[in-house]
N, C-alpha and C positions, 0 to 999 in steps of 0.2 A: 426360380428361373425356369421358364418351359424350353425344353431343348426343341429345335427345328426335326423338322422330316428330315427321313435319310437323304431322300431325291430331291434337285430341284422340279418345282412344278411345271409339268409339259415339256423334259429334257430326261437325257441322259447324265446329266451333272448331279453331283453327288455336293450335301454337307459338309464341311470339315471344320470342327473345331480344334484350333490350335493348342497344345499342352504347353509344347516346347520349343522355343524359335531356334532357326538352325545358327550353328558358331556354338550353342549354349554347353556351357560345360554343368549346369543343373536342370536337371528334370522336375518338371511338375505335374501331375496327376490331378485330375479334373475329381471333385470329394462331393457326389452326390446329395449327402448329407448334408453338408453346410453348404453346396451353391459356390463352391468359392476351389481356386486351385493350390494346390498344398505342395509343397519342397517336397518330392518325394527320393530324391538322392543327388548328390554330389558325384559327379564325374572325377575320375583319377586327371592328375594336371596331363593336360595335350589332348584328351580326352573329349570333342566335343560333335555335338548333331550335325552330320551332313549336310541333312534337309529342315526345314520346320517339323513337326512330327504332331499329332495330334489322331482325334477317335474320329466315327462315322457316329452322328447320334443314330437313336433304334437300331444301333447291329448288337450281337452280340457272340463275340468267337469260343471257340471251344475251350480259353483261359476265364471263361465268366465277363471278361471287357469288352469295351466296344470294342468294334474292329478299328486295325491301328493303319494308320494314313500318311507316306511324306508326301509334302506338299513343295515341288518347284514354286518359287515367286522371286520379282525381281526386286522386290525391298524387303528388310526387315518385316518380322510380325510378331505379336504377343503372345501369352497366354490369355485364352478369351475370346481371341476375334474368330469371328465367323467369315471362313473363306467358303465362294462356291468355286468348284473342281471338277474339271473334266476329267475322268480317268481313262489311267494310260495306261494300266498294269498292274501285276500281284509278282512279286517274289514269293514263292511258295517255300514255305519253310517249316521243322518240327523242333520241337524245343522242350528239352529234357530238364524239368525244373531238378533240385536240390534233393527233394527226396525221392528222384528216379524216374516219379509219373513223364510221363512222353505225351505231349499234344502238339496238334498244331498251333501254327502262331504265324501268319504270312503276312507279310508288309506289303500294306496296296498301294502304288504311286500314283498320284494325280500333277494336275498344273492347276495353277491360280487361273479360272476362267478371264480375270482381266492383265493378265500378265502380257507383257509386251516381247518378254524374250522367248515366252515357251509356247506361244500363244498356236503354231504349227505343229506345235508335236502330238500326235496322237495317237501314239504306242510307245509301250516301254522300248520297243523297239527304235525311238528314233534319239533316246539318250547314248553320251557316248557310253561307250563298256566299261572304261575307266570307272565311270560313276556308280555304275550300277558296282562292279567290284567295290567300291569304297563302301557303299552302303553297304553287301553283305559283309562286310571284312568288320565293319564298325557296330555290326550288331554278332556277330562270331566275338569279338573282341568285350563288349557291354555286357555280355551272357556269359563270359567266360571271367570276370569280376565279380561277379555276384553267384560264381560257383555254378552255372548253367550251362547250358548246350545249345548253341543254335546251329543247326544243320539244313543250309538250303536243300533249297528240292528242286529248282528249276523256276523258269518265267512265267506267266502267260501273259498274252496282250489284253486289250481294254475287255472283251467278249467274254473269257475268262474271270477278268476280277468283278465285273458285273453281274457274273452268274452267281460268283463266291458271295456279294455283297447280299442280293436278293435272298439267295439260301438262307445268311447269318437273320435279315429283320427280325425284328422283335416285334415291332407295330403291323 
């Protein structure tokens, strides 16, 4: 399977492939190797994805993965589907794996270009703050079961996670 460009062509919209659809209490991990998405862990019960969640193809952040993506939409999605995404933001964040190393790790927020509810929002800024707290709470929470550290850093709007996106390509 050939992965898409980062960008959509002649936009500022961005790829997203889906890992994990939001509700899920199991993550999936997109396996290079075989083409195919693989159970990569079991959520503790109550435990489940805010958002959809899924990578940028051609980025690559400073954990060796693509860069990681939630995605607003107004229905369900899978693992697999290719969403395009306007983005609205980065959660900037560093995250202390198990044996100490400290890297970055920032969750970029987008919208479903064809989304009907989110379809006005065009900064992190225009989500409520509730939400955004639930997402950094739910990955402080996710990090902090597999013995890790997620330590926000702060926001930035679309301008910002744009600049981060372009730095991470790989193609």
């Amino acid at each position: 399977m050939k992965l898409p460009n980062t960008f959509v062509p002649d936009s500022k919209n961005i790829n997203v492939i889906i890992e994990t659809p939001k509700d899920s209490g199991n993550k999936y991990t997109f396996d290079p190797k075989t083409q195919l998405f693989k159970l990569s862990k079991i959520l503790p019960e109550g435990l489940n994805f805010p958002l959809h969640f899924g990578f940028i193809p051609g980025t690559k952040g400073e954990d060796g993965d693509p860069l990681d993506v939630l995605v607003l939409m107004d229905e369900p999605s899978y693992p697999g589907n290719l969403i395009e995404c306007k983005v609205l933001g980065v959660i900037k964040a560093e995250q202390t794996e198990k044996n100490g190393k400290t890297m970055r790790n920032d969750r970029l927020i987008s919208a479903a270009v064809e989304s009907h509810r989110y379809k006005d929002f065009n900064s992190i800024r225009d989500l409520d703050k509730y939400l955004v707290k639930e997402i950094i709470n739910f990955f402080i929470t996710y990090n902090e079961m597999s013995k890790k550290e997620f330590k926000p850093l702060g926001n930035k709007g679309p301008a910002g996670a744009l600049k981060l996106i372009k730095k991470q390509m790989t193609k």
